[in-house]
C-alpha atoms as one frame of an Amber mdcrd trajectory, in Angstrom:
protein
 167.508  48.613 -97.619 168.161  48.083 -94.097 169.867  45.347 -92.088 170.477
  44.777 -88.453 174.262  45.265 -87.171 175.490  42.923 -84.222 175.334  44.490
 -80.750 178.895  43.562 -80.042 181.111  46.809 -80.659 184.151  46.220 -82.849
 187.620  47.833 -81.352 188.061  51.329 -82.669 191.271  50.833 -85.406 193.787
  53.821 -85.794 192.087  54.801 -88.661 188.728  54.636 -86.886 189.882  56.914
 -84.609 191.173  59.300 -86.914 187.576  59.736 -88.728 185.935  59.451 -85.208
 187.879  62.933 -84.362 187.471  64.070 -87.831 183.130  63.528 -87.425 183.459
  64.703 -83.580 185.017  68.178 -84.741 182.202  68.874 -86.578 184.001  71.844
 -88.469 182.416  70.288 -91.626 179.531  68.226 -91.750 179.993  64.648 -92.901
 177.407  62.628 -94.714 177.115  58.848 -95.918 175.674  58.964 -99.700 174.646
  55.301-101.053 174.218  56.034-105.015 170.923  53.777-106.469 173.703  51.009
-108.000 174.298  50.579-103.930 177.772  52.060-103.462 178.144  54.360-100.257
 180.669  56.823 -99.413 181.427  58.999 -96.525 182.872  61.815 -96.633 182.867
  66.158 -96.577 183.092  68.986 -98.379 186.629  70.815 -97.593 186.195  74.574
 -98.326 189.091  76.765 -99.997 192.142  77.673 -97.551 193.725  81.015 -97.752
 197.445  80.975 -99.552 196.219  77.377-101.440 195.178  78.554-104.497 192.562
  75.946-105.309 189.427  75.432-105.085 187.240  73.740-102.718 187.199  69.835
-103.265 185.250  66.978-101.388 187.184  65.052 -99.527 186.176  60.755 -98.824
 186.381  58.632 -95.519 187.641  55.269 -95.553 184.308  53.420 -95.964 185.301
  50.256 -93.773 186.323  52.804 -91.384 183.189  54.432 -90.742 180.945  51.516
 -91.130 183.016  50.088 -88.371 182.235  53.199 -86.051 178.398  52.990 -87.146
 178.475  49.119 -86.260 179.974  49.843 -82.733 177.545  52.822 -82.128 180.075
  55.606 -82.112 178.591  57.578 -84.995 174.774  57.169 -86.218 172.790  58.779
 -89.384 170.377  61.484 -89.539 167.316  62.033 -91.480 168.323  61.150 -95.374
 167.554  63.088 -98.198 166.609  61.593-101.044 166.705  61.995-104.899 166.732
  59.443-107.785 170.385  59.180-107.830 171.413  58.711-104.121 170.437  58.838
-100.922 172.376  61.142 -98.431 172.372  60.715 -94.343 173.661  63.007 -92.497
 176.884  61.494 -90.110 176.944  62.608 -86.329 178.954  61.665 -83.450 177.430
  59.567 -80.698 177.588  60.878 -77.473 179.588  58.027 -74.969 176.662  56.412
 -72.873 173.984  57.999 -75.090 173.394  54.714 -77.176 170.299  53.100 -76.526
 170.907  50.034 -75.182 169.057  47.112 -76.792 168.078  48.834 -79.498 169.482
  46.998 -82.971 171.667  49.506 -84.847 170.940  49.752 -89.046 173.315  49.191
 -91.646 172.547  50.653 -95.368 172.888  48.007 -97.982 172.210  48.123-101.121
């Protein structure tokens, strides 16, 4: 389900801008996946590094975090995939001045 998110952007946090530079980077792709019971995460696949010795491992962004940066229009979803299980949307930076203006943003809940 989707709700309408206030048009008043919340001030980006430390954190916030920590996972802002972390989606902005793109190196990996980041994705929002809301399981059926209605709990979302964010986060990315982090492949193996050379001299580590472990395998690859996904890696989680501070939920309140990101839905902060979604609220204030600084990251947006993409097209979501579906299966029975979850729902994953693809997580992309917003480019500054690229929001469109009067249009509501959506928040996922469940």
């Amino acid at each position: 389900m989707v709700r309408a998110l206030p048009s008043t952007p919340a001030p980006l946090g430390s954190g916030g801008g920590e996972v802002l530079r972390l989606i902005t980077m793109q190196r990996v792709p980041v994705c929002l996946t809301v399981h059926a019971n209605g709990r979302r995460r964010y986060g990315y696949w982090q492949a193996v590094s050379a001299g580590s010795g472990y395998g690859g491992c996904y890696v989680a962004l501070p939920t309140d975090e990101c839905d902060a940066l979604h609220a204030a229009g600084r990251i947006a979803l993409g097209d979501p995939l579906i299966d029975p299980a979850k729902t994953t949307y693809p997580v992309r930076p917003v480019a500054r001045g690229a929001s469109a203006a009067g249009v509501p943003r959506q928040a996922l809940t469940a």
